[in-house]
PyMOL Python script that loads the backbone (N, CA, C, O; Angstrom):
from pymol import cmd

cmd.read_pdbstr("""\
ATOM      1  N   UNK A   1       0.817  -1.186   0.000  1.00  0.00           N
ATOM      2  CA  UNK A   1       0.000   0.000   0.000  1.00  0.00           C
ATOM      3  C   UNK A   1       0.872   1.265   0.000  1.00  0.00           C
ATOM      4  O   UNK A   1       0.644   2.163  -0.811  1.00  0.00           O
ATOM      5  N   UNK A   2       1.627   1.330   0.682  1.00  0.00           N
ATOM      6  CA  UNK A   2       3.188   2.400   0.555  1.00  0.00           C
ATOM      7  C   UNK A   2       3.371   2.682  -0.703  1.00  0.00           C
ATOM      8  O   UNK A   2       3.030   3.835  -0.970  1.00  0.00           O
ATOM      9  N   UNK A   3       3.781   2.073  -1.589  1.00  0.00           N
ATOM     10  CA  UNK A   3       4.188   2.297  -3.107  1.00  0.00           C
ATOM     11  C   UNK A   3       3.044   2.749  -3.877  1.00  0.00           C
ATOM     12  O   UNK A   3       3.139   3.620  -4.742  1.00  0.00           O
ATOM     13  N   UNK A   4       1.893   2.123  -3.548  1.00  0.00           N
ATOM     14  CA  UNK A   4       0.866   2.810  -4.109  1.00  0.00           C
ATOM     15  C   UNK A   4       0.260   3.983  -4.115  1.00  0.00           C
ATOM     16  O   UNK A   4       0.178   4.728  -5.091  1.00  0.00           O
ATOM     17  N   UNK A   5      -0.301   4.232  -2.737  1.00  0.00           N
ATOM     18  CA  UNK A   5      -0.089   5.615  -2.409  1.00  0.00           C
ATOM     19  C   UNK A   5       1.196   6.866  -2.792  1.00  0.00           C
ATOM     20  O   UNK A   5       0.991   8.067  -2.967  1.00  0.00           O
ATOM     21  N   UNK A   6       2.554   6.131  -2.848  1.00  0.00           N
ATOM     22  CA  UNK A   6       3.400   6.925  -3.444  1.00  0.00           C
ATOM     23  C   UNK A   6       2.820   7.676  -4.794  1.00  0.00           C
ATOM     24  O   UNK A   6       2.614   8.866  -5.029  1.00  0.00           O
ATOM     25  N   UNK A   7       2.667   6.639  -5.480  1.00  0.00           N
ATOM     26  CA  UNK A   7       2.515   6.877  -6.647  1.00  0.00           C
ATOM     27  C   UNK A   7       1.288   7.600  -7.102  1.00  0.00           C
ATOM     28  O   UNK A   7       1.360   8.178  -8.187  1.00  0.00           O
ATOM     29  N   UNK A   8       0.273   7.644  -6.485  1.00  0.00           N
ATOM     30  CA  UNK A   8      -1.305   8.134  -6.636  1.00  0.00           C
ATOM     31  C   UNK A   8      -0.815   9.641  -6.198  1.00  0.00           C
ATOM     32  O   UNK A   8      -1.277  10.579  -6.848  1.00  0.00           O
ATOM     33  N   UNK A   9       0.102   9.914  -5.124  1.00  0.00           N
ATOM     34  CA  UNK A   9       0.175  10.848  -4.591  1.00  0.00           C
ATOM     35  C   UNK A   9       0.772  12.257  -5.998  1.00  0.00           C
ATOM     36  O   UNK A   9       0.435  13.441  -6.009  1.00  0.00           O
ATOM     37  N   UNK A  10       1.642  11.584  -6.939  1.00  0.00           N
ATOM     38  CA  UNK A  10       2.447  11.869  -7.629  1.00  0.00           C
ATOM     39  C   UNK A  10       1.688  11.768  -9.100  1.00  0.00           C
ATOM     40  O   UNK A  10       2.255  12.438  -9.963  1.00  0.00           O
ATOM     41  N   UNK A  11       0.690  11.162  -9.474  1.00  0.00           N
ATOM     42  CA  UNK A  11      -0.015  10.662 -10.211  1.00  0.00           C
ATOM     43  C   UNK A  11      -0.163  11.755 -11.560  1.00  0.00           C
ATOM     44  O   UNK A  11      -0.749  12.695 -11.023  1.00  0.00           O
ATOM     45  N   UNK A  12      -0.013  12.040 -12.613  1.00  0.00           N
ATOM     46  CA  UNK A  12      -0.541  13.168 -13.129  1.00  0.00           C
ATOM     47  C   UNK A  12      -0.260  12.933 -14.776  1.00  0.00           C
ATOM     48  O   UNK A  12       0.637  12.148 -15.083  1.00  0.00           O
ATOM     49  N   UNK A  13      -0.839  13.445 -15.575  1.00  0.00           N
ATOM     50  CA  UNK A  13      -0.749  13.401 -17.163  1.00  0.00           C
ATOM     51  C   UNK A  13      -0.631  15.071 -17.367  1.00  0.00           C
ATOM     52  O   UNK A  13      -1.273  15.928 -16.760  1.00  0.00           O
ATOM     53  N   UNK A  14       0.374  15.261 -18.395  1.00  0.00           N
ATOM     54  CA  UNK A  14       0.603  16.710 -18.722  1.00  0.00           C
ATOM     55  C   UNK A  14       0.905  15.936 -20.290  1.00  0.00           C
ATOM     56  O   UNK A  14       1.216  14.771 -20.541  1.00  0.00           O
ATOM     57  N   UNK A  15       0.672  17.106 -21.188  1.00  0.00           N
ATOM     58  CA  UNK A  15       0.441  17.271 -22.367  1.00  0.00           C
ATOM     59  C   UNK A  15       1.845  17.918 -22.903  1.00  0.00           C
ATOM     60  O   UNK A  15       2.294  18.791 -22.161  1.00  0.00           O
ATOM     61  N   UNK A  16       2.399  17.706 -23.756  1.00  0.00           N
ATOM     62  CA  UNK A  16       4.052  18.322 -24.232  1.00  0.00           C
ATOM     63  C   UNK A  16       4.125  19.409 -23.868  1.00  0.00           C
ATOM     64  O   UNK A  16       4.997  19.793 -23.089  1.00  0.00           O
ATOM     65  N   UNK A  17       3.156  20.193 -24.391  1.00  0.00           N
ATOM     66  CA  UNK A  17       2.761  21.705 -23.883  1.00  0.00           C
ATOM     67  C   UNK A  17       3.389  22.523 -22.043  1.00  0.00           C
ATOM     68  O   UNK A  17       4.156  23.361 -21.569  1.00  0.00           O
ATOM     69  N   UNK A  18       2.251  21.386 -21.631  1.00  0.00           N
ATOM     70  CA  UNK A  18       2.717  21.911 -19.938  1.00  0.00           C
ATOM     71  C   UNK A  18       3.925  21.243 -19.750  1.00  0.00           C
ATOM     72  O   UNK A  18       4.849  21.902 -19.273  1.00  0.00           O
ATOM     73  N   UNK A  19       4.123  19.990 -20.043  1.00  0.00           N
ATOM     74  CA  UNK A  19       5.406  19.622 -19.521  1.00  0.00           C
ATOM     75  C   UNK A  19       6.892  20.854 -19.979  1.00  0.00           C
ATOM     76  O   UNK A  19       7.747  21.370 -19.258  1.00  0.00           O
ATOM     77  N   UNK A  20       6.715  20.920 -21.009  1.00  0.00           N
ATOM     78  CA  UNK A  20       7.768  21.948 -21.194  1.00  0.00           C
ATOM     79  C   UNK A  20       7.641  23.391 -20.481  1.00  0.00           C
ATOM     80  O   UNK A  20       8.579  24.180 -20.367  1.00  0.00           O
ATOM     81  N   UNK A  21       6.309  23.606 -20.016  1.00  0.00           N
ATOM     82  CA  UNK A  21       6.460  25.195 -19.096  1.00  0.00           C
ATOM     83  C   UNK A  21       6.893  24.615 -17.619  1.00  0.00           C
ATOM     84  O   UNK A  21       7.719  25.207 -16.924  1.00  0.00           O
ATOM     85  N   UNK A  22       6.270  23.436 -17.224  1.00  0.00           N
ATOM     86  CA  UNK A  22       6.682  23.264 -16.266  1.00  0.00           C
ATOM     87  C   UNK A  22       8.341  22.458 -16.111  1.00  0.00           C
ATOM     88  O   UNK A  22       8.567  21.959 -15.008  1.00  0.00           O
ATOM     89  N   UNK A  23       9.281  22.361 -17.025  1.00  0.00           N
ATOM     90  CA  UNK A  23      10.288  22.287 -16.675  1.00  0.00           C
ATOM     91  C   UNK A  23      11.154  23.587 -17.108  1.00  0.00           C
ATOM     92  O   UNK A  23      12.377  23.517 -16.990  1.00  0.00           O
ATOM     93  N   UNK A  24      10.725  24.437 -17.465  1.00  0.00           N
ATOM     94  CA  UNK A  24      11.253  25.675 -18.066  1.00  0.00           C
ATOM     95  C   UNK A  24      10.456  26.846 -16.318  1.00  0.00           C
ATOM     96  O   UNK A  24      11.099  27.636 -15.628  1.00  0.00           O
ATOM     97  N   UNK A  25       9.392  26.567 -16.214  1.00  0.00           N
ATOM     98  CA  UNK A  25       9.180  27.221 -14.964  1.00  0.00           C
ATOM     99  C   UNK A  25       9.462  27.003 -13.574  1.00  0.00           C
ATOM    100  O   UNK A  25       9.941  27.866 -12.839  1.00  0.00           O
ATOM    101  N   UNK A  26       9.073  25.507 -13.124  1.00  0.00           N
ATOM    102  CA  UNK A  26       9.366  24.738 -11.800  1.00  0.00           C
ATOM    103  C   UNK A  26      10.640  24.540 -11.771  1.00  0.00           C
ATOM    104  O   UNK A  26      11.422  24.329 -12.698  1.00  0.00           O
ATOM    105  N   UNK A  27      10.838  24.634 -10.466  1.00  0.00           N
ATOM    106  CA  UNK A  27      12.768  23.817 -10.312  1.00  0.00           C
ATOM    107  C   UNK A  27      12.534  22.608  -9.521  1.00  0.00           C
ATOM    108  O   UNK A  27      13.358  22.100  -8.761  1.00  0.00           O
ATOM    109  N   UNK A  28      11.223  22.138  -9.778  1.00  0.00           N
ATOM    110  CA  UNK A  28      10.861  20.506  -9.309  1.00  0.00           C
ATOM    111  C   UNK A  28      11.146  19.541 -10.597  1.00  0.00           C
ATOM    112  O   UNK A  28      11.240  20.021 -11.727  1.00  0.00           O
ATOM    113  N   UNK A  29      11.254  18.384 -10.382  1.00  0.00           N
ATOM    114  CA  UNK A  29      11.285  17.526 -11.441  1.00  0.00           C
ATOM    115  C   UNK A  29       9.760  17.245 -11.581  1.00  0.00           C
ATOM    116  O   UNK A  29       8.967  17.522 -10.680  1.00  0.00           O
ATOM    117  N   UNK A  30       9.445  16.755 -12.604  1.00  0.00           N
ATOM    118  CA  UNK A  30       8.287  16.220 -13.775  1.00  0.00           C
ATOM    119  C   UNK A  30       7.481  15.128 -12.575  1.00  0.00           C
ATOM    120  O   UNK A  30       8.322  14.372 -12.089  1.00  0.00           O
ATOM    121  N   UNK A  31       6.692  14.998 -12.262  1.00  0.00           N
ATOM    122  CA  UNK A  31       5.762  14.177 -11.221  1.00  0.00           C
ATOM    123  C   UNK A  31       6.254  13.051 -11.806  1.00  0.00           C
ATOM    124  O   UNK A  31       6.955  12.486 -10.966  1.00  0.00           O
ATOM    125  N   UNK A  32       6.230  12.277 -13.108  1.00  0.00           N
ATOM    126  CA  UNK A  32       6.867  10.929 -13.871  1.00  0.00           C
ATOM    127  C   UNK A  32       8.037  10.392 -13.286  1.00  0.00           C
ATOM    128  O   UNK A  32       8.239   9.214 -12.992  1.00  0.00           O
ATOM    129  N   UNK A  33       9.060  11.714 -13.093  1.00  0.00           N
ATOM    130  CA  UNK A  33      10.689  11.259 -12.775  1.00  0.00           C
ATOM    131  C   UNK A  33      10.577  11.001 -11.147  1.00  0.00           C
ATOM    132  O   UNK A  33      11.392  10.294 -10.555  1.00  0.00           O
ATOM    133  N   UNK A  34       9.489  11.649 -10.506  1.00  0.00           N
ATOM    134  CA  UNK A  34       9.486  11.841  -9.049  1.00  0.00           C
ATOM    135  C   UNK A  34       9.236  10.386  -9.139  1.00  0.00           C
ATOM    136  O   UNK A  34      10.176   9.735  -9.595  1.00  0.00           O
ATOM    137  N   UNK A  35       8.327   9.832  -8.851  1.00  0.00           N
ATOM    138  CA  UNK A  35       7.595   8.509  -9.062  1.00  0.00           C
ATOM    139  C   UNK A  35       8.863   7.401  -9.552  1.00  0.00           C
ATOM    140  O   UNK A  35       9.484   6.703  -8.751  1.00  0.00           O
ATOM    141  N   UNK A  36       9.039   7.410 -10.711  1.00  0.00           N
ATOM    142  CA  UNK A  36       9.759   6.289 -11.389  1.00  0.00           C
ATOM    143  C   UNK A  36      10.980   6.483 -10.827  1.00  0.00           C
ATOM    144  O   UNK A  36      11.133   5.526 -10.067  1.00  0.00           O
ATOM    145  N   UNK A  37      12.384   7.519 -10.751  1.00  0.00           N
ATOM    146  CA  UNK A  37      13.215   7.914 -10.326  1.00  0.00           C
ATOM    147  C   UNK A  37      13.466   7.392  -8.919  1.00  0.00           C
ATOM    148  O   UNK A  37      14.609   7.002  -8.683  1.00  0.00           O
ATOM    149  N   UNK A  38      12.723   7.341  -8.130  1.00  0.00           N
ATOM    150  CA  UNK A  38      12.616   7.332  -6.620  1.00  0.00           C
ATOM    151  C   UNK A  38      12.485   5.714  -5.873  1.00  0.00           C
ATOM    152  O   UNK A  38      13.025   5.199  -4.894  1.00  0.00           O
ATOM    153  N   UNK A  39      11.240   5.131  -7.131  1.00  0.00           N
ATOM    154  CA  UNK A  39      10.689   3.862  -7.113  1.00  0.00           C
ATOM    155  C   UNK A  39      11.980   2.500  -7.358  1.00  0.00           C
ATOM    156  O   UNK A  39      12.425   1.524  -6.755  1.00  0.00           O
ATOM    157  N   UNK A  40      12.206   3.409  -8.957  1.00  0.00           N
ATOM    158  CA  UNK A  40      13.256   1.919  -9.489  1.00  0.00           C
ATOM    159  C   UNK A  40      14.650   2.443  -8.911  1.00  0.00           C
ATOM    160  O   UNK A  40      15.515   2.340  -9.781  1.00  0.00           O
ATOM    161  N   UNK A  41      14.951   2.769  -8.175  1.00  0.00           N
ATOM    162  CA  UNK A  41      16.250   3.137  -7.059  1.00  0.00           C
ATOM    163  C   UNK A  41      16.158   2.288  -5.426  1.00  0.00           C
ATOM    164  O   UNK A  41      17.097   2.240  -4.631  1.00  0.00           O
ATOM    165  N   UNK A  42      14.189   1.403  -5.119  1.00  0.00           N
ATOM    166  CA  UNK A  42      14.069   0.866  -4.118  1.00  0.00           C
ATOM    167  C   UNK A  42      14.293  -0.306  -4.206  1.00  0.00           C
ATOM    168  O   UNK A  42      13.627  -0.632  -5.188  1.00  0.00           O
ATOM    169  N   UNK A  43      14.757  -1.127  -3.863  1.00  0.00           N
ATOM    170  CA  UNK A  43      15.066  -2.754  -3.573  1.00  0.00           C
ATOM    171  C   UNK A  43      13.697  -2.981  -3.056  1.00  0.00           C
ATOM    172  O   UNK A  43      13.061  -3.816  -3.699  1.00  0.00           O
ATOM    173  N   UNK A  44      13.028  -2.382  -1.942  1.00  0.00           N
ATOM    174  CA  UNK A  44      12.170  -2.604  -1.313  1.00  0.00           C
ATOM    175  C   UNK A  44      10.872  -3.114  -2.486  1.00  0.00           C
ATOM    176  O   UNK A  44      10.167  -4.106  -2.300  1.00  0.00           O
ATOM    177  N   UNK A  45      10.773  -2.262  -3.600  1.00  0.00           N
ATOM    178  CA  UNK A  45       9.807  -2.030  -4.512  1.00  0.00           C
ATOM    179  C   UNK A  45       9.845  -3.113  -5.496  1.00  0.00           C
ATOM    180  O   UNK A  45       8.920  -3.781  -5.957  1.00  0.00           O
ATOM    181  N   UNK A  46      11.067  -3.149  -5.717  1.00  0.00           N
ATOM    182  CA  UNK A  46      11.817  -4.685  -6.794  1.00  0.00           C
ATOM    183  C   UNK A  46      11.247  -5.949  -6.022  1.00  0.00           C
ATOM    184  O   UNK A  46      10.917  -6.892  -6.742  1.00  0.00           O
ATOM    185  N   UNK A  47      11.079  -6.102  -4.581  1.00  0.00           N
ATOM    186  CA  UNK A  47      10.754  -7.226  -4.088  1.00  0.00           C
ATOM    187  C   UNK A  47       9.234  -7.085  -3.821  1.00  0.00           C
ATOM    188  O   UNK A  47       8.482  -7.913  -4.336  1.00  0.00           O
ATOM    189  N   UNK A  48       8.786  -6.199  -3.132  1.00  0.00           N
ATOM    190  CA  UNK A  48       7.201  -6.305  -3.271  1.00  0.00           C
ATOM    191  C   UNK A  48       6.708  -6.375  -4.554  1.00  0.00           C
ATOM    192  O   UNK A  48       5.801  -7.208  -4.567  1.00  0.00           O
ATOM    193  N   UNK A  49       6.906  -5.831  -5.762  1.00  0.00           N
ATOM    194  CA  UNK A  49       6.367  -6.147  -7.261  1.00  0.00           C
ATOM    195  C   UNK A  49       7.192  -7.290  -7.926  1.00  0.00           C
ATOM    196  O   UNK A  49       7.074  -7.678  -9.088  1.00  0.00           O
ATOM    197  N   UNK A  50       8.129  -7.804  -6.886  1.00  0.00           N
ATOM    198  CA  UNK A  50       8.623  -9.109  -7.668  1.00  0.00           C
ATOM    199  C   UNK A  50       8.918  -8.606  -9.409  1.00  0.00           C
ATOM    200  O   UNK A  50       8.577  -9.268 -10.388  1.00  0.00           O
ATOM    201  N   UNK A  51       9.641  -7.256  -9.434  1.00  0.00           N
ATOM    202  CA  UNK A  51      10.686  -6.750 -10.593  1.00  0.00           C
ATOM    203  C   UNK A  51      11.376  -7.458 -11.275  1.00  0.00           C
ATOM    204  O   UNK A  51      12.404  -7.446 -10.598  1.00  0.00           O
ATOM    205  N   UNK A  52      11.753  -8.549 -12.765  1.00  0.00           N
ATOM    206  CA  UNK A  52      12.782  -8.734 -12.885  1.00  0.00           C
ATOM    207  C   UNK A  52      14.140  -8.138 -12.770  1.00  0.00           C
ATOM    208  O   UNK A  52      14.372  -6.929 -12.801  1.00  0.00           O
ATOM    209  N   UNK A  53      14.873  -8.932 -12.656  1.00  0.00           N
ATOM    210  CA  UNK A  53      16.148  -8.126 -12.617  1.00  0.00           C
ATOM    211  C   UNK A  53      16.878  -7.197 -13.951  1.00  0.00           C
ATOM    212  O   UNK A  53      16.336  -7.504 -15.012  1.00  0.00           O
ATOM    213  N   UNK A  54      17.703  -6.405 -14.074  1.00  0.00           N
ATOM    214  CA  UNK A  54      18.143  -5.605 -15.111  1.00  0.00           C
ATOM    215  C   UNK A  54      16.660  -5.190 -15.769  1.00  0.00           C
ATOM    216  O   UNK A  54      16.597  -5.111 -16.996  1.00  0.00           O
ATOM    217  N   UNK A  55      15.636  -4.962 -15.078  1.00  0.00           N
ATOM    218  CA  UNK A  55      14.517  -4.206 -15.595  1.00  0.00           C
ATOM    219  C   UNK A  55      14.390  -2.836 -15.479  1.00  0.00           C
ATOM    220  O   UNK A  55      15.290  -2.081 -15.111  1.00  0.00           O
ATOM    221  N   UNK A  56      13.339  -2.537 -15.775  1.00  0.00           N
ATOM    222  CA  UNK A  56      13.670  -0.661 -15.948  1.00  0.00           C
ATOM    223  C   UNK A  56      13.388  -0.244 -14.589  1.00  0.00           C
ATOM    224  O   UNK A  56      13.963   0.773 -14.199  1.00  0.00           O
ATOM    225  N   UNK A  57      12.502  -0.931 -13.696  1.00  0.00           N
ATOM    226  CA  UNK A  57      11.917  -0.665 -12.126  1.00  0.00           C
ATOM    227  C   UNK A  57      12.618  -1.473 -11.754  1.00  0.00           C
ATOM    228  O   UNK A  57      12.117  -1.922 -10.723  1.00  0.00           O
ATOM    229  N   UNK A  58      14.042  -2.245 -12.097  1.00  0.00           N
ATOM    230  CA  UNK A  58      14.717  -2.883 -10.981  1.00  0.00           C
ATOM    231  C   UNK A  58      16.317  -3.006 -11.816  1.00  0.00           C
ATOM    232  O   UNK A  58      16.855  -4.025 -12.249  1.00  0.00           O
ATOM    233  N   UNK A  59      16.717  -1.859 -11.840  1.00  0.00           N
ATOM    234  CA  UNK A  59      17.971  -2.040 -12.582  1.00  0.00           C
ATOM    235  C   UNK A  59      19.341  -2.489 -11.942  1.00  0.00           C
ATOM    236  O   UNK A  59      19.316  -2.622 -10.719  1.00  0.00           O
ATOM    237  N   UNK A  60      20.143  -2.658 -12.376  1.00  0.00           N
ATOM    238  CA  UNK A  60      21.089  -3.292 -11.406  1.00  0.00           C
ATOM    239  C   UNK A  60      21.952  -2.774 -10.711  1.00  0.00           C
ATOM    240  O   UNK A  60      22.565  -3.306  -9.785  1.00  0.00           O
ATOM    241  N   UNK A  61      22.067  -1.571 -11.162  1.00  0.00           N
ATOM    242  CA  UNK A  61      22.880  -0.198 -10.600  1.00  0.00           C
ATOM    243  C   UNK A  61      21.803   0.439 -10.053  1.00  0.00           C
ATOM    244  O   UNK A  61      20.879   0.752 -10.804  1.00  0.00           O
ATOM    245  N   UNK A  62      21.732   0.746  -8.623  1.00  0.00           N
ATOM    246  CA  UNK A  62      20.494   1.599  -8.161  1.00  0.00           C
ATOM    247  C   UNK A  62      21.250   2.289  -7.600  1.00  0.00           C
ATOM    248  O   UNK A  62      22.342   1.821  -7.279  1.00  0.00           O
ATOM    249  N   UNK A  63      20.877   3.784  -7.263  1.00  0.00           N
ATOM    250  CA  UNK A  63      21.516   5.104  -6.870  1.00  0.00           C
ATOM    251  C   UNK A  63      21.144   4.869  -4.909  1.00  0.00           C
ATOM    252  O   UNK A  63      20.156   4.384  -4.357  1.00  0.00           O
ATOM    253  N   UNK A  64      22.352   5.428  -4.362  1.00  0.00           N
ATOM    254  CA  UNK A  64      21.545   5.171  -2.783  1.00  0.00           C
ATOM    255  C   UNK A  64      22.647   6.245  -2.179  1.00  0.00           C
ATOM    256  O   UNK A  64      23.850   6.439  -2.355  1.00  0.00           O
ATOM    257  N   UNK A  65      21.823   6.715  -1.543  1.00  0.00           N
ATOM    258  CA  UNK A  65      22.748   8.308  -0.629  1.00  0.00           C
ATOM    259  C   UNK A  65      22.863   7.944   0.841  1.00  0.00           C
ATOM    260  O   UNK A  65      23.389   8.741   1.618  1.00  0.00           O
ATOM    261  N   UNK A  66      22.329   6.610   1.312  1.00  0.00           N
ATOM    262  CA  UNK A  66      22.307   6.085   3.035  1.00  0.00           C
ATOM    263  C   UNK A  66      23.115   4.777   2.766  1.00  0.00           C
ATOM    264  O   UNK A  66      23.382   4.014   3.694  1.00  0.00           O
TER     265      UNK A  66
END
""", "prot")
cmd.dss("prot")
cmd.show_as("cartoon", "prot")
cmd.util.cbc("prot")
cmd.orient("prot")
């Protein structure tokens, strides 16, 4: 339920249009990169969705700052 809610929280469709004002205006990243970026970097997420490995949500190089 964690991952899900992540993701609902973050949830959104933008059109080429907004996406380009909003990376030309916001100094946030794209709700897409928040979500996916954050997700396929969790081990935690790779094992609750049972991810293959070298997949795009479970790559084999994952980024970790702890």
């Amino acid at each position: 339920m964690f991952f899900i809610s992540h993701g609902k929280i973050w949830c959104s469709k933008e059109t080429p249009e907004i996406a380009m004002r909003l990376i030309q205006a916001d100094n946030h990243s794209l709700n897409k990169f928040r979500v996916l970026g954050s997700l396929q970097n969790s081990p935690e997420f790779a094992e609750a969705f049972r991810c293959a490995s070298k997949t795009r949500m479970n790559p084999e190089k994952k980024c970790s700052l702890w």
